[in-house]
Backbone as numpy.savetxt, mean C-alpha at the origin, in Angstrom:
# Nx Ny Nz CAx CAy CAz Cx Cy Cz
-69.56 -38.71 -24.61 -69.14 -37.98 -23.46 -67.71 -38.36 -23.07
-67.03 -39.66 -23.15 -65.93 -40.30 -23.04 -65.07 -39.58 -23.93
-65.46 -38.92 -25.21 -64.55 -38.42 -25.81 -64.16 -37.50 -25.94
-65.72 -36.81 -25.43 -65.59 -35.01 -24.72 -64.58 -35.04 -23.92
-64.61 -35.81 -23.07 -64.43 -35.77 -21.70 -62.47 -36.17 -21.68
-62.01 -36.77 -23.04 -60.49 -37.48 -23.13 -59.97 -36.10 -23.90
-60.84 -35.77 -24.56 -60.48 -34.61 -25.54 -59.90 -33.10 -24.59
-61.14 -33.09 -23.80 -60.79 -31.96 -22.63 -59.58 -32.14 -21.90
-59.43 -33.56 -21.60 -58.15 -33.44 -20.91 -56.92 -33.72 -21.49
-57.12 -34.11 -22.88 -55.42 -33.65 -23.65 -55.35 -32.61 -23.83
-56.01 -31.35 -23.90 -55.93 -30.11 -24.35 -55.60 -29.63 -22.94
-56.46 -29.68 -21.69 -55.71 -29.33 -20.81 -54.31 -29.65 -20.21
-53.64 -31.29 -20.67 -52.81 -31.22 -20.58 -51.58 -30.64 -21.72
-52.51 -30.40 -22.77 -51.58 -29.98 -23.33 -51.32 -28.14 -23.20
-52.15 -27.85 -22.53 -51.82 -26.23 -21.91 -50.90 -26.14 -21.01
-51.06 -27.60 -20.23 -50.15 -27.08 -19.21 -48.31 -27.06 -19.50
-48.25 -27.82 -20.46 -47.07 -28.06 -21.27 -46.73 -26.78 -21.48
-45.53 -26.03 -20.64 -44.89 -24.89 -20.72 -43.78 -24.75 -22.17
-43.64 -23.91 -22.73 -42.96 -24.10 -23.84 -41.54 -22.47 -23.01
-40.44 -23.05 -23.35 -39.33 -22.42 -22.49 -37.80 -22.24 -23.19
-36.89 -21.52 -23.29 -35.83 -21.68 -23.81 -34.77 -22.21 -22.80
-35.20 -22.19 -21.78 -34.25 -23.00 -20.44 -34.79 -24.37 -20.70
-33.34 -25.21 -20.99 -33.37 -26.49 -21.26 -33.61 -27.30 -19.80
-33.19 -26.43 -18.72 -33.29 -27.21 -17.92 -34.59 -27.56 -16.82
-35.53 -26.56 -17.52 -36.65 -26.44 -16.87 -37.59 -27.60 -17.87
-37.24 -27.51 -19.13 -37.73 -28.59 -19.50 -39.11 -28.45 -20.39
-39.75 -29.58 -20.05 -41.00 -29.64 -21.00 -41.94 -30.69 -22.03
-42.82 -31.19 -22.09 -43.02 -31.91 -22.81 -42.47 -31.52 -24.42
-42.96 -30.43 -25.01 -42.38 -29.85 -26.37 -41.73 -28.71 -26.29
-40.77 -28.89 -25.47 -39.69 -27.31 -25.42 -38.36 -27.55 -25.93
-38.21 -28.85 -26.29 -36.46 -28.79 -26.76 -36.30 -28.14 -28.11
-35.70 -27.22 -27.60 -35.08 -26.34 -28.76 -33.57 -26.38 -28.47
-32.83 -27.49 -29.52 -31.59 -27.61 -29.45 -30.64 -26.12 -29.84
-31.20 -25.28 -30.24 -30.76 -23.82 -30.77 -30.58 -23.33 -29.89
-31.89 -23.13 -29.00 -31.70 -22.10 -27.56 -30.65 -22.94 -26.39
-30.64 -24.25 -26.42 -29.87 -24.92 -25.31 -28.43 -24.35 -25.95
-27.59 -24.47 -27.26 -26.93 -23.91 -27.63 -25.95 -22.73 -27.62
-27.42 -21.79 -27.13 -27.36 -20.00 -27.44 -26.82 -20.23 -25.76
-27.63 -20.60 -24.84 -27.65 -20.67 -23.36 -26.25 -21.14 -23.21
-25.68 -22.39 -23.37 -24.11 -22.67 -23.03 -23.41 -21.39 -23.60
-23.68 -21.33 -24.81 -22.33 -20.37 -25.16 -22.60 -18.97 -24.41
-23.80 -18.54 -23.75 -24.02 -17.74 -23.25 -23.16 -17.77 -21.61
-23.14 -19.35 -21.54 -22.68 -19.15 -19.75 -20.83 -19.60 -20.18
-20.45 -19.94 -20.70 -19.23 -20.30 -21.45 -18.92 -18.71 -21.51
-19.40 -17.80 -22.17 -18.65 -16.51 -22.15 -18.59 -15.74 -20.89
-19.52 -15.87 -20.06 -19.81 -15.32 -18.93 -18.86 -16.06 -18.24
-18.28 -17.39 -18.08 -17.48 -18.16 -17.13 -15.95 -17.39 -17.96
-15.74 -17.24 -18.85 -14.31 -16.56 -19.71 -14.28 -16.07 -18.94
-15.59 -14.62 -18.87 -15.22 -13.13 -18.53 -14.84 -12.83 -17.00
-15.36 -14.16 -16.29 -15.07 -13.83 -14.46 -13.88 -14.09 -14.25
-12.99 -15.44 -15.63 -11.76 -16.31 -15.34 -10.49 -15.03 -15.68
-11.22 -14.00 -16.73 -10.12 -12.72 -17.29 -10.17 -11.66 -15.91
-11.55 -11.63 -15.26 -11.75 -10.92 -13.87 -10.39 -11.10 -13.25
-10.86 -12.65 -12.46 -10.12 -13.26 -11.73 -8.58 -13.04 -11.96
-8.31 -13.19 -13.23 -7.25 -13.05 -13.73 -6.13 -11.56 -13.33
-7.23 -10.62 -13.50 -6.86 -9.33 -13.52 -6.70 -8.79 -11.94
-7.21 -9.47 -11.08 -7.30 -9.71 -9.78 -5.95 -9.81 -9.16
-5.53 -11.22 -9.66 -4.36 -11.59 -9.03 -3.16 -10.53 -9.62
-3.10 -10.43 -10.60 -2.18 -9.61 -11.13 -2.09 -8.16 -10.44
-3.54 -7.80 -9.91 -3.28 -6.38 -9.09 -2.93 -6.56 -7.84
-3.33 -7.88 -7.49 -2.78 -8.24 -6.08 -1.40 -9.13 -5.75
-0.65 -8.97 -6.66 0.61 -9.40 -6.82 1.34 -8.01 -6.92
0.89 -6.77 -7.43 1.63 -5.68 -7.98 1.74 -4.88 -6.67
0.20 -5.32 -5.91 -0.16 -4.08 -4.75 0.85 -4.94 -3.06
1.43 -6.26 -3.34 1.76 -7.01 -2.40 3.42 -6.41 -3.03
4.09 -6.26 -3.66 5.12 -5.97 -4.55 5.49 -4.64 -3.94
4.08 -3.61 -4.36 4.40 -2.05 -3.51 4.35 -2.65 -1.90
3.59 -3.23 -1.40 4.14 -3.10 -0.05 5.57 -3.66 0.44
5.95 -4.50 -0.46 7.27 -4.88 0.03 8.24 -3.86 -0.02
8.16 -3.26 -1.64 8.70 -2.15 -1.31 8.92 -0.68 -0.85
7.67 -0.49 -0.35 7.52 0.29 0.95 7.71 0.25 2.44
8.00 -1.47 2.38 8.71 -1.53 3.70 10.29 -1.56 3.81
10.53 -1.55 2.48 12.30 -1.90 2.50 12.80 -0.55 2.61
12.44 0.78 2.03 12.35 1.95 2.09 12.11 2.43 3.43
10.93 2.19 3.97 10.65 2.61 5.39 11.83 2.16 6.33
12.03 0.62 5.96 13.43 0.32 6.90 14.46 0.85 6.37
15.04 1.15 5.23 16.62 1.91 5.37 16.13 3.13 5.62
15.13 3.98 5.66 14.97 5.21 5.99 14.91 5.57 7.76
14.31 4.02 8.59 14.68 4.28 9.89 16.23 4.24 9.90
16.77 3.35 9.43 17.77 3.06 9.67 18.82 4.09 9.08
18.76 5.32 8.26 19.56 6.51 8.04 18.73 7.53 9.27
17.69 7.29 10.03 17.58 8.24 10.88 18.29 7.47 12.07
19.03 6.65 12.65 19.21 6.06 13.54 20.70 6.17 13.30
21.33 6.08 12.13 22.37 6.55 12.19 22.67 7.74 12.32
21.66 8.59 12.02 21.98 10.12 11.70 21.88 10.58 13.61
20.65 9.97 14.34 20.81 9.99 16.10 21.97 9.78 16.60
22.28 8.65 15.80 23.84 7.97 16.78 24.79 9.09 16.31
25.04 9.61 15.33 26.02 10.62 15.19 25.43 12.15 15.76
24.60 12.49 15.93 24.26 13.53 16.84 24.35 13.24 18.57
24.22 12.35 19.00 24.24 11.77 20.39 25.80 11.97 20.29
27.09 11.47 19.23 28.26 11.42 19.27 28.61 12.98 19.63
27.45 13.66 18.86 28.34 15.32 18.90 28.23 16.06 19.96
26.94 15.59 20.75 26.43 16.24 21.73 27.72 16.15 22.99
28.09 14.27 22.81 29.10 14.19 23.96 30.71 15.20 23.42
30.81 15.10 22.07 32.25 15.97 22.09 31.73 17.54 22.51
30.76 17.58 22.04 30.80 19.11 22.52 30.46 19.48 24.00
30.04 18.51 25.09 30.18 18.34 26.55 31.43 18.09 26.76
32.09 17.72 26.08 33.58 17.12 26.26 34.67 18.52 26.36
34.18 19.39 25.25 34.67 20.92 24.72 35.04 21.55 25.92
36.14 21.70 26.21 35.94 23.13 27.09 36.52 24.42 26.27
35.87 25.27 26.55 35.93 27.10 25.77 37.62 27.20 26.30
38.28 28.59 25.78 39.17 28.93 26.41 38.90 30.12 26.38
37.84 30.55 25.52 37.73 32.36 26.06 36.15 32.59 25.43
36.05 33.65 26.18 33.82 33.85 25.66 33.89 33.85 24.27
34.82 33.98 23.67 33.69 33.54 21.87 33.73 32.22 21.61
34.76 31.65 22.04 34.54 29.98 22.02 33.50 29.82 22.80
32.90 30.42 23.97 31.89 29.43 24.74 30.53 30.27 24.28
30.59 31.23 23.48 29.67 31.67 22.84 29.29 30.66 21.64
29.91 30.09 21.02 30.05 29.36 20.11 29.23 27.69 20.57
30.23 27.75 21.42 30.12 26.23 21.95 28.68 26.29 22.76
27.98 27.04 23.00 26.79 27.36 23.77 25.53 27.40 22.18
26.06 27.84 21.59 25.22 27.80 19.68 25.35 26.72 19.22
26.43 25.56 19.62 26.80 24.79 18.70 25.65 23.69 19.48
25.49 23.70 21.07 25.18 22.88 21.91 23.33 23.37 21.73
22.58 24.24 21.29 21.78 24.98 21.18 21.49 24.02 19.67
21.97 24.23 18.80 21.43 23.75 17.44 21.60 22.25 17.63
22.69 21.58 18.34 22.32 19.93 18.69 21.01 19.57 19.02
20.82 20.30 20.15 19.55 19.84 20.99 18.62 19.85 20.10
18.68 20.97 19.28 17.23 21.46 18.23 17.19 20.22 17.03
18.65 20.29 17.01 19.03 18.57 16.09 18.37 16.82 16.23
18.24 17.15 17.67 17.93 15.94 18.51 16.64 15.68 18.55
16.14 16.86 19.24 14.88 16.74 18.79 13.79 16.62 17.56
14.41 17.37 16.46 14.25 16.95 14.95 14.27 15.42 14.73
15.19 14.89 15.24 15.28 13.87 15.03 14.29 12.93 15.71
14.26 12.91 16.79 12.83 12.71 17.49 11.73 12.32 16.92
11.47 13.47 16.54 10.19 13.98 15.62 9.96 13.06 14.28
11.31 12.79 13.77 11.36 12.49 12.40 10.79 11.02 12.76
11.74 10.48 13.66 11.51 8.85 13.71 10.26 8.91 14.41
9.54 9.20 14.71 8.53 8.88 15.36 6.76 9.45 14.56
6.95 10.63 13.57 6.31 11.24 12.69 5.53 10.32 12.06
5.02 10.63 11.43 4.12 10.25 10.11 4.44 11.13 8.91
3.69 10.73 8.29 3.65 11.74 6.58 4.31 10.95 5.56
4.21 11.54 4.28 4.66 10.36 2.65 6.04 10.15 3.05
6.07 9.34 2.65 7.70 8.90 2.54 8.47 9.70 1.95
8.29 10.03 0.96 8.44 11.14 0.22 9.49 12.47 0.85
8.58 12.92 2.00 8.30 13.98 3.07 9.53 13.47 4.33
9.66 12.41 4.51 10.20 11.61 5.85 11.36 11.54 5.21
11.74 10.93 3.55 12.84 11.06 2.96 14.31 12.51 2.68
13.08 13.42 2.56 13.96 14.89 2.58 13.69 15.10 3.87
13.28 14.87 5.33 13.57 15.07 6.71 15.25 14.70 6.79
15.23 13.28 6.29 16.16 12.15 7.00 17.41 12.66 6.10
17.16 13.05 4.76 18.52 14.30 4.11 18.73 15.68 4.84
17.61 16.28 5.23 18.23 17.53 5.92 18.62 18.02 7.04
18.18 16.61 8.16 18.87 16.54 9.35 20.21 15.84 9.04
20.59 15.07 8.07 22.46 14.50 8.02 22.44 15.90 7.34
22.18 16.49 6.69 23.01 18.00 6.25 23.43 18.66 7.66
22.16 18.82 8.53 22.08 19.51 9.67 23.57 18.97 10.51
23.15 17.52 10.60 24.56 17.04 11.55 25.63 17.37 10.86
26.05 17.03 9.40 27.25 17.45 8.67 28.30 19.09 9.04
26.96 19.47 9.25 27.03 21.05 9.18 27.75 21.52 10.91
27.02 20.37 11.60 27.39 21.22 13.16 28.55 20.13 13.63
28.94 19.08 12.67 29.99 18.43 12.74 31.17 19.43 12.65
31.08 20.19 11.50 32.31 20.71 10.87 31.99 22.00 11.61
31.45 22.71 12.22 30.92 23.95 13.16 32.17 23.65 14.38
31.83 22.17 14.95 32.45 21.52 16.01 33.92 21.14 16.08
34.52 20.79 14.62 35.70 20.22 14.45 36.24 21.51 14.30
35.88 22.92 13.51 36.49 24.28 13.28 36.47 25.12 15.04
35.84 25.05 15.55 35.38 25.38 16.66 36.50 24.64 17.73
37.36 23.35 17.76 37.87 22.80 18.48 39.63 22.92 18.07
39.51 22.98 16.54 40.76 23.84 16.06 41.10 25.12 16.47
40.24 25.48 17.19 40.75 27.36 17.35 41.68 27.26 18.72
């Protein structure tokens, strides 16, 4: 009965002996130096592939920190050609308050010229204070200095007469 009884319980312990390819779970008869093997090189490639992740990470977040810089250097000389382009419309507004007519087609004139400022001014307004692509804000900030160019030389022909 002692031997029934020793016999039963190596066999039960030997059932309970899990057999596993995780080295780290272990086992009385589970070392399989092959599978511990397969398992590193398994987490070894998986640790590569997060380090090439990671990798690819910084590099987009160096490129996307890069566009914002230079979207702000742009945004600032682009205020800064609408601020010049104000200060020279504010300049025209006062010569042409300054204007006096000497006969109704000059003050017909000078009443158009003072008419497309304002409309100038307010463009301008608009521009610096707007939204939309840069893109969009870029040909604003060219076609209001055309605009001023234009009622510059309107103003200087207009003061020659």
């Amino acid at each position: 009965m002692k031997k029934v009884l020793l016999s039963l319980c190596a066999i039960l312990l030997l059932c309970a002996c899990e057999t596993t390819t995780d080295p780290s779970r272990g086992g009385l008869f589970s070392y399989n130096p092959t599978a511990y093997k397969q398992r590193r090189e398994d987490r070894e490639a998986h640790l590569q592939a997060l380090q090439r992740e990671q990798s690819a990470e910084e590099r987009r977040q160096t490129s996307l920190q890069r566009t914002v810089a230079q979207k702000q250097s742009e945004k600032a000389s682009l205020q800064q050609k609408l601020q010049r382009t104000n200060t020279e419309s504010t300049a025209l507004r006062r010569k042409l308050n300054a204007f006096t007519a000497q006969n109704d087609a000059q003050q017909a004139a000078l009443e158009d010229l003072k008419a497309r400022q304002a409309n100038l001014q307010a463009d301008i307004q608009q521009a610096q204070s707007g939204s939309g692509s840069d893109d969009d804000r870029q040909a604003e900030a060219d076609r209001l200095r055309r605009e001023v160019d234009r009622l510059l030389k309107d103003a200087d022909a207009l003061s020659a007469l």
